[in-house]
C-alpha positions as CSV (number, residue, x, y, z in Angstrom):
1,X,16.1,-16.0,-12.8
2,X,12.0,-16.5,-13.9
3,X,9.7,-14.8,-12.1
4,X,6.2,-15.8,-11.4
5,X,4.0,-13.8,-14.4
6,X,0.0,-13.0,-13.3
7,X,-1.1,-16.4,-15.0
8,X,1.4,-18.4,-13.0
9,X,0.3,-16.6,-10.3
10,X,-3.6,-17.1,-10.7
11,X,-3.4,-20.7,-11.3
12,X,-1.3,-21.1,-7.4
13,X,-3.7,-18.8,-6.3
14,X,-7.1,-19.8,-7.7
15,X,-10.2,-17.2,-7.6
16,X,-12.9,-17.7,-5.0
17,X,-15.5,-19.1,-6.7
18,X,-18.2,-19.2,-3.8
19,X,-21.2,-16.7,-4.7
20,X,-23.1,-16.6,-1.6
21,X,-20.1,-15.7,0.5
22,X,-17.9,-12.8,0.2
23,X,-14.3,-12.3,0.3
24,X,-11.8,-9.3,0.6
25,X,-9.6,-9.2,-2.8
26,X,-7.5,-6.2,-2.2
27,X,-6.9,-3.6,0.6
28,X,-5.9,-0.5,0.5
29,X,-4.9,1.2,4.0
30,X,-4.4,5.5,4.0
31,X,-2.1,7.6,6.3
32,X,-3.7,11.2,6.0
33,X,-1.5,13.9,6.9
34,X,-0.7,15.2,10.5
35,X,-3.0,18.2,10.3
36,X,-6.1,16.8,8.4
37,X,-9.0,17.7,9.1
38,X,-10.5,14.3,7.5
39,X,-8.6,12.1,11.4
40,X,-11.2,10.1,12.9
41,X,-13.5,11.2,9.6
42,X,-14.0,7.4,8.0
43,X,-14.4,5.0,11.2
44,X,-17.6,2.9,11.4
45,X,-20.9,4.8,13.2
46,X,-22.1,3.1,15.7
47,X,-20.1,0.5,18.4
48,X,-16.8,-1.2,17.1
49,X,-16.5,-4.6,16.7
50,X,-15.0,-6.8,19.2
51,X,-11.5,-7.0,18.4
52,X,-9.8,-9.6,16.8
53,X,-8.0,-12.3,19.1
54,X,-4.7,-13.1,17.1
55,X,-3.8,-16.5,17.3
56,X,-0.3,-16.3,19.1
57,X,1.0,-18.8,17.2
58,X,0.8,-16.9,13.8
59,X,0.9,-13.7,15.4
60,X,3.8,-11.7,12.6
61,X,4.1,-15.3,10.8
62,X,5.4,-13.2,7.9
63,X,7.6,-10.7,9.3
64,X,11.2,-11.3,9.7
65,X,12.3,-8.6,12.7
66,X,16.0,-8.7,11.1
67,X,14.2,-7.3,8.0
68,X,12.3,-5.2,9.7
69,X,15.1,-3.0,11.7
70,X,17.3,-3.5,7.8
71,X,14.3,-1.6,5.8
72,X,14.0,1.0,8.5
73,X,17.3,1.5,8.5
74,X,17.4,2.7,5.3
75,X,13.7,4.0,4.7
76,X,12.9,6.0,8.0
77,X,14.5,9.3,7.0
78,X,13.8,9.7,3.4
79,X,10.1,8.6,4.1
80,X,9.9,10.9,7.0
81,X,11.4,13.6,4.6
82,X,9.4,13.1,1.5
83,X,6.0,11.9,3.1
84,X,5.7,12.9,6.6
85,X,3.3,16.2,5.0
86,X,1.5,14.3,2.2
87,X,-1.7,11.4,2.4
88,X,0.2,8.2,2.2
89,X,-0.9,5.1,0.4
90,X,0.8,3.2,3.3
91,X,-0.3,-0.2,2.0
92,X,-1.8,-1.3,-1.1
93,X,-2.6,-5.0,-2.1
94,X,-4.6,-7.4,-4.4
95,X,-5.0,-11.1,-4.2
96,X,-2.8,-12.4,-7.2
97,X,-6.0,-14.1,-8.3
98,X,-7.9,-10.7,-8.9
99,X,-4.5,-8.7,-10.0
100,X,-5.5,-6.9,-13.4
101,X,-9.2,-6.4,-12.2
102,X,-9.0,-3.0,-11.4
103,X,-9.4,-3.3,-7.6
104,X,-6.2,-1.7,-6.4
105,X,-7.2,1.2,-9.1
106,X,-10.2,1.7,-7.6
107,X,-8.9,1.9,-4.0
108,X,-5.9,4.2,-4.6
109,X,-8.3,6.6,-6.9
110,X,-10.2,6.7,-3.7
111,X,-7.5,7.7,-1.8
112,X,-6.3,10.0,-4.2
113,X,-9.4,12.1,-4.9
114,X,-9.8,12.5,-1.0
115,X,-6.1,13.8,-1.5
116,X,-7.3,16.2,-4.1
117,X,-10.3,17.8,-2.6
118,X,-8.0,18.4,0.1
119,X,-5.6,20.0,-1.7
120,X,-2.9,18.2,-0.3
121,X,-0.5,15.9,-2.4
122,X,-0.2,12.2,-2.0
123,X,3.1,9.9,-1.3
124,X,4.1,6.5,-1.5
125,X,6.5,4.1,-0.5
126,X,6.5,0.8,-2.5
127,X,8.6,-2.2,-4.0
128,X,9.7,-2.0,-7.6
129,X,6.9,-4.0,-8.2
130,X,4.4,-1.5,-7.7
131,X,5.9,1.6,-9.7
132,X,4.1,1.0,-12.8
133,X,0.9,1.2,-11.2
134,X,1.6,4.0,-8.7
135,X,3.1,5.3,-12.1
136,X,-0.1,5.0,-14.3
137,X,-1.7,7.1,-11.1
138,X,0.4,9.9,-11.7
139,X,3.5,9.6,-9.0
140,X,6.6,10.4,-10.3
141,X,10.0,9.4,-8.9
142,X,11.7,11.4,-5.7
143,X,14.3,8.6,-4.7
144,X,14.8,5.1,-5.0
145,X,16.4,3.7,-1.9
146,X,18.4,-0.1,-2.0
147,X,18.0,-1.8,1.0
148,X,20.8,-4.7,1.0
149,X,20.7,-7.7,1.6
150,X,21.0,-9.6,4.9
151,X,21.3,-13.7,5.3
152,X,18.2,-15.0,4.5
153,X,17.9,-12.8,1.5
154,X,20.8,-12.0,-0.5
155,X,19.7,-9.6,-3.1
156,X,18.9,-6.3,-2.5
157,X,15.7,-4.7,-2.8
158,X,14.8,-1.0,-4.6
159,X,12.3,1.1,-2.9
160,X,10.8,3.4,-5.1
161,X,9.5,6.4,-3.1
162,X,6.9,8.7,-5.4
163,X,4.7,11.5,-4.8
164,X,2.0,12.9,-7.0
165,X,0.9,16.3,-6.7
166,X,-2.7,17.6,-6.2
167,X,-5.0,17.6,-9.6
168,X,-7.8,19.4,-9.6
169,X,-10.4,18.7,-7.0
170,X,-13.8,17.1,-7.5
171,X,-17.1,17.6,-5.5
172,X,-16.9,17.0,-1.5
173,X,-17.0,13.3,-0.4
């Protein structure tokens, strides 16, 4: 089977090249633990934004419920077990175009140093994809999970879930 390498990747996925505008690359999202004192810490000063109206006809475009209710199946417990006390990189993604950029680096180091001067260790749940990188960051293996495969996709898919454990802490944020 040949995989899509970052170059493939880059050239289906060409970079923004508009300078006066803006665009989000990567994204990063945080779950902090039950009990942290940092809940409702990092939300925007002043009035919200209006929300955003999804359009109902791409509204979960990408999800597949019958996937859905399969990874939860097998994820729910040991992710419950292994994360439920820890800050949890809950999602972490780059545009392929900006993979090897540093972006995602940057966001999870964020994430990780508010895990430090917290003293409280950090967890993730992520494809095989992602364990060198979550690797490089320090998290080490507790259990790799194989979800099987259902109809639509055949193979099976390995679920690496890591935790890294608290490094010394740095000034306050």
């Amino acid at each position: 089977m040949h995989r899509a390498g970052p170059s493939m990747v880059r050239s289906i996925y060409p970079p923004w090249n508009n300078e006066s505008e803006k665009a989000i690359v990567a994204v990063c999202s945080v779950r902090l633990p039950p009990d942290s004192s940092r809940i409702g810490q990092f939300q925007p000063e002043g009035p919200s934004p209006p929300p955003l109206q999804p359009d109902p006809e791409n509204l979960n475009r990408d999800r597949d419920p019958r996937a859905d209710k399969l990874f939860d199946q097998y994820t729910a417990e040991p992710e419950a077990r292994l994360l439920h006390s820890k800050l949890e990189i809950s999602t972490q993604v780059t545009h392929p175009a900006y993979w090897s950029r540093g972006h995602a680096s940057k966001l999870a180091k964020w994430a990780l140093e508010v895990a430090d001067i917290d003293q409280v260790a950090a967890g993730v749940a992520a494809a095989t994809m992602g364990v060198p990188f979550f690797s490089h960051l320090g998290f080490k293996l507790d259990e790799l999970i194989e979800v099987k495969g259902y109809e639509r996709h055949p193979e099976s898919i390995k679920v690496w879930i890591g935790t890294r454990e608290v490094f010394d802490a740095k000034p306050e944020l």
